[in-house]
Phi, psi and omega in degrees: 000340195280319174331289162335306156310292189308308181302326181270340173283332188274322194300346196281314197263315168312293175340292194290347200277330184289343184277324182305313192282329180326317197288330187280334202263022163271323165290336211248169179281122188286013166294300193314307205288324183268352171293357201222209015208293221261344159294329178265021189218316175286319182315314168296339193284318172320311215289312206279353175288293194322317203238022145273303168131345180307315207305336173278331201294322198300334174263032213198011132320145146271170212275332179280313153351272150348302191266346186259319171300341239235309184288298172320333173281314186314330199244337177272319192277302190299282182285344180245009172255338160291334182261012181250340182278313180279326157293352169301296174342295212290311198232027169074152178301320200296334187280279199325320204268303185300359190267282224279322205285000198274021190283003179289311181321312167336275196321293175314316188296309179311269192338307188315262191338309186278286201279356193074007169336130174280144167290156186225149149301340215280297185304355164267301204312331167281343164308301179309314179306303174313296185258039138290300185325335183239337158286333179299331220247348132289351155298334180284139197311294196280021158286081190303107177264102182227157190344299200297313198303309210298319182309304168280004148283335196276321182278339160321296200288355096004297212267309130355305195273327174295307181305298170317317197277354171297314185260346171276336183281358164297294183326341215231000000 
């Protein structure tokens, strides 16, 4: 169950951090903003490795290990928190985070296929669950589907398939 906390205490704290930030990201480029998003968060990690106790550890990867970690932050954190950050721009956090978040789905399909994961009912019924979620956000009244709308969904769901292929290539 604490795993279950944690995924959910980080949903909280991603979330909130996206709401702090929207406002910044109209301004700022989401290259700039997530090279600053991913520079304060390894400044931060040293310390908290150091004082974990992890800081020895770090060098005691094996070299594929490494490099499957080393590509997963690039395509989850690089590519896909940049693109996500640029659908914020385009369509807002709620659209954006609710689009991006369907990446479990994503995620479950890699896993099955890649990792040999047993299929669960549980992982269809969260699937459903996931696009009743993106169909509400496509459903909505006040939603203009004009050029900028269609783009920036398209790029959530980008960020969604990065985000997936991120946290499965950790699993690996």
């Amino acid at each position: 169950m604490l795993g279950e906390i944690l995924a959910v205490l980080a949903a909280i704290l991603w979330a909130g951090s996206m709401i702090v930030a929207a406002k910044t990201l109209k301004d700022v480029g989401p290259i700039r903003a997530n090279a600053l998003k991913t520079l304060f968060a390894a400044v931060t990690m040293l310390p908290i490795a150091l004082l974990m106790g992890e800081f020895k550890n770090l060098f005691y990867l094996d070299f594929y290990g490494s490099l499957y970690v080393i590509i997963a932050a690039i395509i989850g954190f690089g590519i896909g928190d940049t693109l996500i950050f640029r659908s914020i721009g385009m369509i807002g956090v709620s659209r954006s985070y609710t689009i991006g978040y369907s990446y479990p789905f994503f995620a479950i399909v890699l896993a099955i296929v890649f990792l040999g994961e047993p299929f669960l009912l549980g992982y269809a019924f969260g699937a459903v669950i996931i696009f009743i979620g993106i169909a509400n956000i496509f459903l909505e009244q006040n939603v203009a589907f004009h050029k900028a709308n269609t783009k920036g969904f398209i790029i959530a769901f980008a960020a969604a398939i990065s985000w997936s292929i991120g946290t499965t290539m950790v699993a690996l």
